[in-house]
N, C-alpha and C positions, 0 to 999 in steps of 0.2 A: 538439519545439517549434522554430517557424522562427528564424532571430535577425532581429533586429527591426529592423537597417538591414544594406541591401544595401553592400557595398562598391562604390566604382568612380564615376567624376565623373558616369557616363550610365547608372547602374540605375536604371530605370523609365521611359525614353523610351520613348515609344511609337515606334518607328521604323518602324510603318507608315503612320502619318500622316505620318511626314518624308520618306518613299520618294514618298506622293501628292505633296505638295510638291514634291520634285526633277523628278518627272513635269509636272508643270504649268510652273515655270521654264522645263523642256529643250525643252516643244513652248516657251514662248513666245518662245524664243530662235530655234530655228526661223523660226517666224512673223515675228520682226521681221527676221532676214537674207530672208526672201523680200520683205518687204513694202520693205525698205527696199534692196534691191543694186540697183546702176546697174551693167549690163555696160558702160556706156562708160569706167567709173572705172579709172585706170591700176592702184589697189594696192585688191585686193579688204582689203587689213588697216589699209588710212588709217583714222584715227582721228574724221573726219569722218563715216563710217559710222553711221547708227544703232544699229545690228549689236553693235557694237564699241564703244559706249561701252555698251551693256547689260551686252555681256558683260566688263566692267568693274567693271560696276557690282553683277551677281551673284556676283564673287568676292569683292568688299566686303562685299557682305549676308550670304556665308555665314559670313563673318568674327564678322560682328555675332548670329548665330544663335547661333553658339557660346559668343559674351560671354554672349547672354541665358539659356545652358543651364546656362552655368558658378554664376550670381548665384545668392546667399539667396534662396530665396524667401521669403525675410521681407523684402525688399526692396521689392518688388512693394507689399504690405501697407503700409508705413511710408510710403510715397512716392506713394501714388495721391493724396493730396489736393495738394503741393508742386507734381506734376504737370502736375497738371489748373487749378491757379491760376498757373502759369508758359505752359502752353498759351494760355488765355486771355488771357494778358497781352500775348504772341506776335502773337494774332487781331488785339487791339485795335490794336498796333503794324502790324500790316498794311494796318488797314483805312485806318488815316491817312497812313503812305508806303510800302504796297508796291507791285510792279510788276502791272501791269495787263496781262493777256491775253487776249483775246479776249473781251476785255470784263467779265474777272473779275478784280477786286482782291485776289486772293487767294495771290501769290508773293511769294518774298523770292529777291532774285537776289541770289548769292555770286559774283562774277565771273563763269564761262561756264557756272554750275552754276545752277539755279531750286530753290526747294525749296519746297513748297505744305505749308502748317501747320498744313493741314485735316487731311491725313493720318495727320498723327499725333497729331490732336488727340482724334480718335476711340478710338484709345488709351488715351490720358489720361482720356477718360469714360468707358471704359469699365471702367478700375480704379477710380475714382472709385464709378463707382456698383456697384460691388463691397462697395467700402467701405463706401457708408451702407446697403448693404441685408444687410450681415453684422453688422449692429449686433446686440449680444442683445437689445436692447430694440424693434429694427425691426418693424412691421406695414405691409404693403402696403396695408388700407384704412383707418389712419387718417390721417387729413386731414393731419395736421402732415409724417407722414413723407412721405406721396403729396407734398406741394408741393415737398419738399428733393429727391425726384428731378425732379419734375419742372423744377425749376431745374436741375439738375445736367445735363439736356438739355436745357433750351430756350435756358440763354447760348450756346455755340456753336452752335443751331441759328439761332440769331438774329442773332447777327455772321456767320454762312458769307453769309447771307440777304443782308444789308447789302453784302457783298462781292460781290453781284452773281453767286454760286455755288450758283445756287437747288440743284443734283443735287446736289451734296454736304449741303448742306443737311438734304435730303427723306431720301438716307440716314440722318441720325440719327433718324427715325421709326421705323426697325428695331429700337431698343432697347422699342418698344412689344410685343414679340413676348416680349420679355426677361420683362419685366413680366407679361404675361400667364402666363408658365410659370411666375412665382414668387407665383401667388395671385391678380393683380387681378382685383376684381369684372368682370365680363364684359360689364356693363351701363356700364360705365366708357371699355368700348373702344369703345362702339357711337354714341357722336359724333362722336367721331374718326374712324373707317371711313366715316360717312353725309357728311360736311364734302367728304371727298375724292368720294364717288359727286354727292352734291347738285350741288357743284361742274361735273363732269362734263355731266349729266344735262341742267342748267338751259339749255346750249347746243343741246340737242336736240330737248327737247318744249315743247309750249307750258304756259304755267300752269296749264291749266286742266287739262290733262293731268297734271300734277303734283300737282295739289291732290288730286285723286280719287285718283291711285296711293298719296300718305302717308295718304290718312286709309282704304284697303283696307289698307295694309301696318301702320299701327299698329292698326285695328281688329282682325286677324287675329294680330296679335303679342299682344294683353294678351287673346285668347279661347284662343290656346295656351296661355298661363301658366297660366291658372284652369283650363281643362280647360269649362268651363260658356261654350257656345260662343252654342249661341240667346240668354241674356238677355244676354253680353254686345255682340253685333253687333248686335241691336235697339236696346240704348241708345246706342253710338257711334254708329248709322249715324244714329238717331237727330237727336243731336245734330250728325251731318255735313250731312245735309240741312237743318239748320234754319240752321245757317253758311254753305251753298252760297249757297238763297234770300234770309240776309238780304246777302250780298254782293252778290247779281247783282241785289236792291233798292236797293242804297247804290249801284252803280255805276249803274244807269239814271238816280237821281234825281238825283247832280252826278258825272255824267262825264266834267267838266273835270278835278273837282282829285282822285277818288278811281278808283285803278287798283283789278287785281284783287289784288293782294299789300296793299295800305293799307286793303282792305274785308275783307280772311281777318285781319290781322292786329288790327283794329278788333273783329270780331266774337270770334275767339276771346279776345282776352283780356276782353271783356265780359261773357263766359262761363264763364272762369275761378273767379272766385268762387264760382259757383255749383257746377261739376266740384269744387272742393277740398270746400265743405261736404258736397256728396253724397258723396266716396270718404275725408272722416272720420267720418261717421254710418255709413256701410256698412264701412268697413276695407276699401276699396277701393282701395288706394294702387297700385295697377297701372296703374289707370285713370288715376287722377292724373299717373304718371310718364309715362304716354304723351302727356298731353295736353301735357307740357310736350314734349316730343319734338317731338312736332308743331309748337307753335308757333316751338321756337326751330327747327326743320327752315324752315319757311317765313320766320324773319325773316332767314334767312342766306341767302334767295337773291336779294333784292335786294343784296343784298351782294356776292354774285360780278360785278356790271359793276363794282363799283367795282375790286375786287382786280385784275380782267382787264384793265382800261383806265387803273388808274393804277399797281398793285404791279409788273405784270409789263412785261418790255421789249420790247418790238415783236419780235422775233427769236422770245420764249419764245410770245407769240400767235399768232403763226403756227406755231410746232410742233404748237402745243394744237389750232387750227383744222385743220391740215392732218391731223392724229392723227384727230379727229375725223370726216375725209370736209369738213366744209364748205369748204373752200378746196382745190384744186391747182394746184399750180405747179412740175410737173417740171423746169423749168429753175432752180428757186431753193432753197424752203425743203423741196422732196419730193427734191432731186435725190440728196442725199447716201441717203437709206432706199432711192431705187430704183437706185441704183448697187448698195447693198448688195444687197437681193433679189438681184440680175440675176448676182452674183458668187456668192451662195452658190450659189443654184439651179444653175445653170452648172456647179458641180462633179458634179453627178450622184451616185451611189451609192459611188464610189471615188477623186473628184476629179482631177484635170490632171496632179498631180506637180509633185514643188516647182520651182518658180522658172519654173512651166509657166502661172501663172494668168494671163490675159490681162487682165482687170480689173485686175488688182491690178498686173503691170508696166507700164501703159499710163497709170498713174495715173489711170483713171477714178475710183475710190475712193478720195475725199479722208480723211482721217486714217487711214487703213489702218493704220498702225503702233499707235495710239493705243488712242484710243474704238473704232474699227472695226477692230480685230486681229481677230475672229471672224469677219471676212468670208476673209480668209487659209486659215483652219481649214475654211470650208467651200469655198471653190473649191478648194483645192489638195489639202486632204483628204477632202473629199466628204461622203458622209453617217457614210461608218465614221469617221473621224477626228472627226467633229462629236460621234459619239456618244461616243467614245471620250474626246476632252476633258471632255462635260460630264459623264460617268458616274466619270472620277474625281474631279469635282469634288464629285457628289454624294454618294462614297462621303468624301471629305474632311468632307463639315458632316456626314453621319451619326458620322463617327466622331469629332468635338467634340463633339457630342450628348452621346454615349456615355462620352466622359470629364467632361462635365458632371454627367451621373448617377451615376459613380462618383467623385463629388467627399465628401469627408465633410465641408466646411467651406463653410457658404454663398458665400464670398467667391471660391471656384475655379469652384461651378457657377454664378454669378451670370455670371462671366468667360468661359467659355467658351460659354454660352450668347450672351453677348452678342460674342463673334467670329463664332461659327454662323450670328447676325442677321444680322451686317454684312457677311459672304462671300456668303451667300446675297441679302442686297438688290442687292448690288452686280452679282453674276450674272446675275440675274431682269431686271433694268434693261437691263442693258450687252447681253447677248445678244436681250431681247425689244426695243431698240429697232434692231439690226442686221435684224431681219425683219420692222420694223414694226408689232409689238406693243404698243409701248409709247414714247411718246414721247421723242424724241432728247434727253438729259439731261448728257453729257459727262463719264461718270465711268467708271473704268479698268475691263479684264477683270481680278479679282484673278492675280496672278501672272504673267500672259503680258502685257500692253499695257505698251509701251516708258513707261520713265520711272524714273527712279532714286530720288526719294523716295516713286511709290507704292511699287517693290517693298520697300524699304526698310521703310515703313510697316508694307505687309500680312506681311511679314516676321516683324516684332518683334510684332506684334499673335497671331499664330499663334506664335511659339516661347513667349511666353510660358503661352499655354495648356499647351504642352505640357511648360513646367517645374513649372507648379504639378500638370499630371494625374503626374509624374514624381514630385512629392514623395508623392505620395500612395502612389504605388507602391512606395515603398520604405520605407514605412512597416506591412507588412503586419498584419492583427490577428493577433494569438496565440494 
């Protein structure tokens, strides 16, 4: 018989996940002495260095790993809610006198220190929502508990938003992924994913294009469910063409005041009644749920000019446009993605060698330390080093996963799931818009981009996982 707790302050670390860790810190320490040294500078160890106040700021954070290794983890537990309502309280105090940067109201300056409260606010929700969903009484599909999380992310999705911080923002959408792995219906997530594509979309084709693509894509989705393909494409497609004709009717006869979005959305809901009685007479409620798809799919896309031209700020529309193809403007809003490209590319298969990248010393690449650390990684380390950063990062979120799975207490896998989210959005983002994949958003490479309350943040966010997968470990069964 094993005995039932390990001796020692650190049986059950996983110290291979803290080894990926140390690995990712060392390049990004790296990375910021190449991105940030001035050979003209008299004292390579001045304290004005970027360099040099990281690595300051890494001997502090390993400081704070250790406090977080040391804690009860009945701490964690007791405290996600005080948290997470002292975080917010934080936001709200930001949003009314914090410092403004770059057009984001979202720091709190300590003398020559800045500390952004988004960072570790995400923390806070995400033990928070540990909490309400390790409840014994918790269900993910009923209504009551779905709306307490979703409040539990949409206040700070909501104040980052107000803060003028749309990317940190859009990260707390990653706990949608949380959710998904702890049961939500599937049919739950799929307005949420169509909001973000419609959105997209609406810039590109014309309506009419549109129209024909949702009612092919929902026609073809509710004849998958049933499996009974012919009756049901003959009666949607049915019904699609009798909405096309009476629109393109409505629009010929007053096509001053009715477009084509005021004549689809006339028509279907005058048809509505009619789709509900038929698919409660037949127990057709597939039909029904799509037709509501449809409609609110088309009443949300007169809605994106509004969002485009009054939510977002001039800077964010041109990213979207430029992302898009409709706009270029290599000297302005493409200039920062095509410095980037031109930096990675450049490194070739084995890159320059440090302090060898000529983009990166010549300060073509504006926030190179920052946002655009990964542009460093691929000039100077080429494509071996590119691959080699992001493959230990991906062995990093497989191996949260994995201690997510061998969580025995909802409230551990809820947790590390919901780190696994937030590493992984943050990477996918931060690196896909360094190549132009993915539009410029302003949020850190976890571990490596200069700043002392991201590392700090992403820090505490990851030791913690790895004291609750620790407690677990020392708890063996008998």
């Amino acid at each position: 018989m094993q005995s039932r707790i390990k001796e020692g302050p650190f049986q059950g670390v996983d110290f291979l996940t803290v080894l990926y860790y140390l690995l990712l810190v060392a390049a990004g320490c790296i990375c910021i002495t190449a991105a940030s040294y001035d050979e003209e500078s008299a004292s390579f160890l001045a304290f004005s260095h970027f360099y040099i106040k990281q690595y300051l700021w890494v001997g502090a954070v390993l400081i704070v790993a250790l406090i977080v290794l040391l804690l009860d983890v009945r701490f964690y537990h007791m405290w996600a809610y005080p948290l997470y309502i002292a975080g917010i309280a934080v936001m709200i105090g930001v949003l009314v006198a914090g410092k403004e940067v770059n057009g984001a109201k979202s720091w709190i300056e300590l003398g020559s220190f800045r500390i952004q409260p988004v960072e570790f606010v995400k923390i806070a929700t995400a033990l928070a929502l540990a909490r309400v969903m390790s409840n014994y009484s918790f269900s993910i599909n009923r209504a009551g508990d779905l709306l307490r999380v979703g409040v539990i992310i949409g206040l700070p999705m909501l104040l980052t938003i107000l803060q003028n911080d749309t990317g940190s923002g859009v990260v707390l959408c990653s706990f949608l992924f949380v959710l998904y792995r702890e049961g939500l219906n599937k049919w739950l997530c799929i307005p949420v994913l169509l909001i973000a594509v419609l959105f997209i979309v609406s810039f590109l084709v014309t309506p009419m294009t549109l129209l024909v693509a949702l009612i092919l894509i929902c026609t073809l989705s509710e004849a998958m469910m049933n499996g009974k393909w012919r009756s049901r494409i003959i009666y949607l497609a049915a019904l699609a063409l009798a909405a096309i004709l009476l629109c393109a009717t409505m629009a010929l006869i007053a096509p001053e005041t009715m477009d084509m979005y005021r004549c689809l959305l006339v028509v279907t809901l005058l048809s509505l009644p009619v789709v509900a009685i038929y698919a409660f007479r037949t127990r057709l409620t597939n039909i029904f749920l799509m037709i509501l798809l449809f409609i609110g799919s088309m009443a949300f896309i007169p809605a994106t000019d509004y969002i485009f031209q009054s939510v977002l700020k001039e800077h964010q529309q041109k990213r979207i446009l430029s992302f898009l193809g409709i706009v270029n403007d290599p000297r302005d809003i493409d200039y920062n993605v095509n410095q980037s490209k031109i930096a990675i590319g450049s490194g070739g298969f084995s890159g320059k060698g440090f302090l060898q990248g000529t983009q990166i010393k010549y300060n073509f690449v504006p926030e190179k330390h920052t946002d655009f650390i990964f542009c460093t990684v691929g000039e100077e380390w080429g494509f071996i080093g590119s691959v080699f950063v992001l493959g230990v990062m991906c062995l990093l979120l497989l191996r949260l996963m994995k201690m997510g799975e061998r969580q025995e207490e909802p409230f551990g896998r809820v947790y590390c799931y919901s780190v696994a989210a937030i590493l992984l959005f943050h990477i996918l983002v931060n690196v896909g818009m360094t190549i132009g994949l993915v539009p410029v958003m302003g949020i850190p490479l976890p571990f490596m981009s200069y700043g002392g309350s991201s590392l700090l943040a992403f820090t505490i966010l990851l030791f913690i996982a790895i004291r609750l997968d620790a407690s677990t470990r020392q708890f063996p069964s008998i």
